[in-house]
C-alpha positions in Angstrom: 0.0 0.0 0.0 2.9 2.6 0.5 4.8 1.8 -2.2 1.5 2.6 -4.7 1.1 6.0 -2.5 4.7 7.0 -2.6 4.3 6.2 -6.9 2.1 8.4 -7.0 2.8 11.2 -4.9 6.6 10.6 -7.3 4.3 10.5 -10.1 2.4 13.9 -9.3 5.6 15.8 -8.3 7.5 14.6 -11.3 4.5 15.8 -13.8 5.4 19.7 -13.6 9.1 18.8 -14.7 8.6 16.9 -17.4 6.0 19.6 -18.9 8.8 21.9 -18.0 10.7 23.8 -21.1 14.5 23.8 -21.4 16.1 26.9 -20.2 18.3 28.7 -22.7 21.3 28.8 -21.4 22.6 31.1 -24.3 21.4 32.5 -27.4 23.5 34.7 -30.4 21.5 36.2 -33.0 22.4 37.8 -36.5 20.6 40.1 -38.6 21.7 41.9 -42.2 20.5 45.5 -41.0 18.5 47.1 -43.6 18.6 45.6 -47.1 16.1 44.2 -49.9 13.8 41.8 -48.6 15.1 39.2 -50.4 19.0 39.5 -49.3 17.5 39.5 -45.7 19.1 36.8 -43.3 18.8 36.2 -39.3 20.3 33.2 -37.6 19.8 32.3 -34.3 21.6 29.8 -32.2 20.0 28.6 -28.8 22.7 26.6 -26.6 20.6 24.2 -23.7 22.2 21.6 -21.5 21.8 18.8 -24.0 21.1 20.5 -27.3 22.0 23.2 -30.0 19.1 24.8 -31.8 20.4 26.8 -34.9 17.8 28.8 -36.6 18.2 30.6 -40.5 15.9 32.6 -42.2 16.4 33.4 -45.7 14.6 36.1 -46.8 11.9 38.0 -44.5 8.7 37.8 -46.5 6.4 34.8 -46.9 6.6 35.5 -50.8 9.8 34.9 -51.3 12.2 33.0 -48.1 12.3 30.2 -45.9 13.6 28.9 -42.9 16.2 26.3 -41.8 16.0 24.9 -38.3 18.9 22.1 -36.8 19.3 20.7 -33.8 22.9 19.2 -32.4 23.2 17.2 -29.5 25.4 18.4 -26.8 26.0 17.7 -23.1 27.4 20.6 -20.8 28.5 19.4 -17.0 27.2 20.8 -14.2 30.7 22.8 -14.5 28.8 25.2 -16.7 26.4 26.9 -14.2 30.0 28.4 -12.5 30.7 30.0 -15.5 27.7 31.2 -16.1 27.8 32.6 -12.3 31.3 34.2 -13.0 30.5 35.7 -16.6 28.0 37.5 -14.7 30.5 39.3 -12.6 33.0 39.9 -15.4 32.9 43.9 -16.5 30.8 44.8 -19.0 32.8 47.5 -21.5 31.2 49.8 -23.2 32.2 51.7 -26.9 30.4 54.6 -28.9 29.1 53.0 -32.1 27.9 55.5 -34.9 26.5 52.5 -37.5 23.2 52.3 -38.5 21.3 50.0 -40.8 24.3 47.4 -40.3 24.5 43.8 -40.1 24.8 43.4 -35.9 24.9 40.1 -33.4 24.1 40.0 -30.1 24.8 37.7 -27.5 23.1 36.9 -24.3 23.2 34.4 -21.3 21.1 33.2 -18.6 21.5 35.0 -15.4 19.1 36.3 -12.3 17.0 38.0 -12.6 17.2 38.3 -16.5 19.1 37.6 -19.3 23.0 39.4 -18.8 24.5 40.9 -22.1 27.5 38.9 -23.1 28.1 40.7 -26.6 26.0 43.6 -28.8 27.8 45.1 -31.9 25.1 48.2 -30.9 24.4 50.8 -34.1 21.9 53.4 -34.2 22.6 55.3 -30.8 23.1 51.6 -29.2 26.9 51.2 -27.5 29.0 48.4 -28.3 28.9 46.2 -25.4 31.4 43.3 -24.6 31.9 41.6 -21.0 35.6 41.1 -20.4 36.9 38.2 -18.4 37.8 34.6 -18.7 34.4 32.7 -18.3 33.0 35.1 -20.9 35.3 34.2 -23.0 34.5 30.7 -22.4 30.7 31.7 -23.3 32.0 33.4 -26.4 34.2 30.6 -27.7 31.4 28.4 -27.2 28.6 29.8 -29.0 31.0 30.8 -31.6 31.7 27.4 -32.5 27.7 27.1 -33.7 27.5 30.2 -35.0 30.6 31.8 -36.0 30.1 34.8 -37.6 30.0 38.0 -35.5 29.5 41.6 -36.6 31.8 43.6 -34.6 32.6 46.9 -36.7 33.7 48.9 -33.0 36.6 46.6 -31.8 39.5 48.9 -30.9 
């Protein structure tokens, strides 16, 4: 008789979790900047605890573009919630940036309460921002090796 009560009170308390959606752990995006519909292109990459999620869009209207979506199997150790912790502590610099209408990437990470900047090539009255440190550079690297192209027109 316990052991079918202590099921299903495991049961119950286990049914939020699995309903549960993974937190993004970190997330670069790319976008042209203003151009012709049809020479339009964003790709976003979403790095969880046991996946990739790489996102393209090719074009930006219905008419004419379409959109790519992969997923890649990872597995991060629980080493990676200290980095995350540290990046967060790591300076964020900050640049004057006079684009506009550029291609620009930004890159975020989890942190609390919300989502810390790890990277943003800014543009249109928007600074360059870049956190400096070791375990942002870990961040970087990482993401970088799913999405590797970065528009940085403000590095000095």
């Amino acid at each position: 008789m316990n052991y079918r009560l202590l099921s299903a009170l495991a049961g119950l308390l286990a049914a939020p979790l699995a309903f549960a959606a993974p937190q993004v752990l970190i997330t670069k995006s790319n976008a042209t900047g203003f151009t012709l519909p049809e020479y339009t292109r964003f790709e976003t990459c979403e790095v969880f605890f046991h996946q990739v999620v790489i996102t393209q869009r090719f074009g930006s209207s219905e008419e004419l573009g379409f959109t790519k979506r992969e997923v890649r199997p990872i597995r991060l150790d629980k080493g990676f919630e200290k980095v995350l912790e540290t990046a967060a502590t790591e300076e964020l610099v900050k640049n004057d940036n006079f684009l506009c209408d550029a291609p620009s990437t930004t890159v975020q990470f989890r942190g609390e309460p919300e989502a810390q900047v790890l990277f943003a090539s800014g543009g249109c009255g928007s600074p360059r921002l870049e956190r400096q440190g070791p375990a942002a550079r870990m961040l970087r690297e990482l993401i970088d090796q799913y999405c590797p192209v970065t528009n940085d027109y403000g590095r000095r």
